[in-house]
N, C-alpha and C positions, 0 to 999 in steps of 0.2 A: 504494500500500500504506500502510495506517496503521499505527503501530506503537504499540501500548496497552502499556507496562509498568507493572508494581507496584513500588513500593519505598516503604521506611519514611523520614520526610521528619518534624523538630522539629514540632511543634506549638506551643509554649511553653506559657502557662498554659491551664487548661482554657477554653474557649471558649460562648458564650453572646450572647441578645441583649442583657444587660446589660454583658458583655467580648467583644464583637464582635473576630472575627477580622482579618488585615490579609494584602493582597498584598502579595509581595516579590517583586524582579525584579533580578537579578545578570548584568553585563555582563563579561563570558568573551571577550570579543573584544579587540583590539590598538590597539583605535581608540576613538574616544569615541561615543557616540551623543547622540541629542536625544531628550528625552522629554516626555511632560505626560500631565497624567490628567486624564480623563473623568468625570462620572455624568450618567447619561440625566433629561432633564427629569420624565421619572414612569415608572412601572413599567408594563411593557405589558399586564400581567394588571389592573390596574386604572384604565383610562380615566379623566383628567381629574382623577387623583391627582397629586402633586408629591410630588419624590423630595426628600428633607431639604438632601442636599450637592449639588445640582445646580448643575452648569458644567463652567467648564474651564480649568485651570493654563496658566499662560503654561509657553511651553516652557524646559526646562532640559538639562544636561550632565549625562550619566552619564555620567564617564571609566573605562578601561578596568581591569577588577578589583573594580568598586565597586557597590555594593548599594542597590538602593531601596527601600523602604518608604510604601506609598500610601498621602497627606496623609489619606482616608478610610477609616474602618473599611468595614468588608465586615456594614453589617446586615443582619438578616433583614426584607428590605424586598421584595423582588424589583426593585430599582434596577438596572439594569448598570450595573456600571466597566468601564473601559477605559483600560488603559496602553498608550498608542501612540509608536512608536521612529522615529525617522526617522533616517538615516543622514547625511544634512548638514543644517544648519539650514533648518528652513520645508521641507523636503521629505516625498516619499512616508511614508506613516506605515502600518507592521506594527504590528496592537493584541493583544495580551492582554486578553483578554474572559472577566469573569466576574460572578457574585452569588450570594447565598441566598436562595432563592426560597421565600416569605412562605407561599404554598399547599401545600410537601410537603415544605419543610426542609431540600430539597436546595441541595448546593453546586454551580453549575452554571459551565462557562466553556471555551473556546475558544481557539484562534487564528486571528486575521483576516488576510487578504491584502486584503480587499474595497478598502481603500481605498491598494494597492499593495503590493510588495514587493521593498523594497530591501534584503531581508536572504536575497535566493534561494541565495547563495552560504555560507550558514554555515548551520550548523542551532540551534533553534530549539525549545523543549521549554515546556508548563505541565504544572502538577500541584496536585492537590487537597490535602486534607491526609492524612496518613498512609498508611492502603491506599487512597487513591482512584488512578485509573489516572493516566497518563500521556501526552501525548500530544506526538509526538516527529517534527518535519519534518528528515531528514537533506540535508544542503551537493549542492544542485542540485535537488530539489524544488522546485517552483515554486508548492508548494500545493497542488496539485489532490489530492495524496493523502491531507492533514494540515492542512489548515487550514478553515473553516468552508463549508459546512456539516458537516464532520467536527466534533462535539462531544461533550461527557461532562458526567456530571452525579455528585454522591456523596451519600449517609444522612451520611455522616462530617462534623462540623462543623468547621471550624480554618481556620489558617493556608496559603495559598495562595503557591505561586512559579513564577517564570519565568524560565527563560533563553535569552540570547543567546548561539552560538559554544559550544554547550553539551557537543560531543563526545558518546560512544554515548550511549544512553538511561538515565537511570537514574548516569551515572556522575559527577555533581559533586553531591554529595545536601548539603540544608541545614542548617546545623549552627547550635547556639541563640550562636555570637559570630559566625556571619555576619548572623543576623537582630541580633545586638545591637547590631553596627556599622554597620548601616543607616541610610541617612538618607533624613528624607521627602524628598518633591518640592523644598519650600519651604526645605530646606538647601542645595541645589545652585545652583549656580552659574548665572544666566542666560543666556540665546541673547542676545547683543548685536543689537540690530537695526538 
């Protein structure tokens, strides 16, 4: 079962390709996780193109309670990001998958299990911005009911979030001192290797 909810979610300032939106990702769980972000070497709608911010963040520490904000903006490029969590350092990684897609201006984004899932035990929520839906894997889902290819797409332009440990759907909504106490990728803490 997937579970699509509505609710009203900060945007901050109004949004644009010249004030490109940002993902944010808030860690609700007791534990710390490991992060890093993604953008795809080019956009798949257009072949043999290169995406601006292409690579990929060493990984880092999101401790428990605490908010990210991705190192790149969310252009209107059709690039995907991807904030990918691992649960202990250098392990399985659950992604938060998203972009603004250059061809219809939609906000487009997901959640991945594909490349495992060490967060089967907590549930696990993205969301668009403002009315865009929600999509919501509850604590024992394994994915198959909420996670990719289960995706959504919105007309609505803005700012994107994700959480971990997130409780029912819809019920830890973004408030503009949690996006403002966020810190990017590159303020956190390193994975010691």
């Amino acid at each position: 079962m997937v579970l699509v909810c509505v609710t009203a979610a900060p945007s901050g300032p109004s949004n644009s390709p010249s004030n490109p939106p940002s993902f944010y990702t808030r860690n609700l769980c007791r534990f710390p996780v490991y992060v890093n972000s993604v953008v795809a070497w080019g956009p798949g709608s257009r072949p043999g193109e290169r995406c601006p911010d292409f690579g990929e963040t060493r990984q880092r520490i999101l401790n428990p309670g605490h908010s990210l904000q991705s190192l790149f903006p969310i252009r209107q490029d059709s690039c995907g990001h991807s904030i990918k969590v691992a649960r202990v350092p250098g392990g399985r990684v659950y992604q938060f998958e998203f972009n603004w897609a250059r061809e219809n201006n939609k906000m487009w984004y997901n959640l991945s299990s594909i490349d495992g899932n060490p967060f089967t035990d907590v549930s696990r929520e993205i969301s668009g911005p403002l009315s865009c839906p929600k999509l919501h894997c509850f604590p024992g889902n394994n994915g198959s009911a909420c996670d990719y290819p289960v995706q959504t797409d919105c007309l609505t332009v803005g700012n994107m979030f994700g959480w971990l440990c997130a409780g029912d759907p819809g019920s830890i909504p973004w408030t503009n001192e949690m996006m403002s106490t966020a810190q990017t990728i590159d303020e956190l803490p390193f994975v010691e290797d």
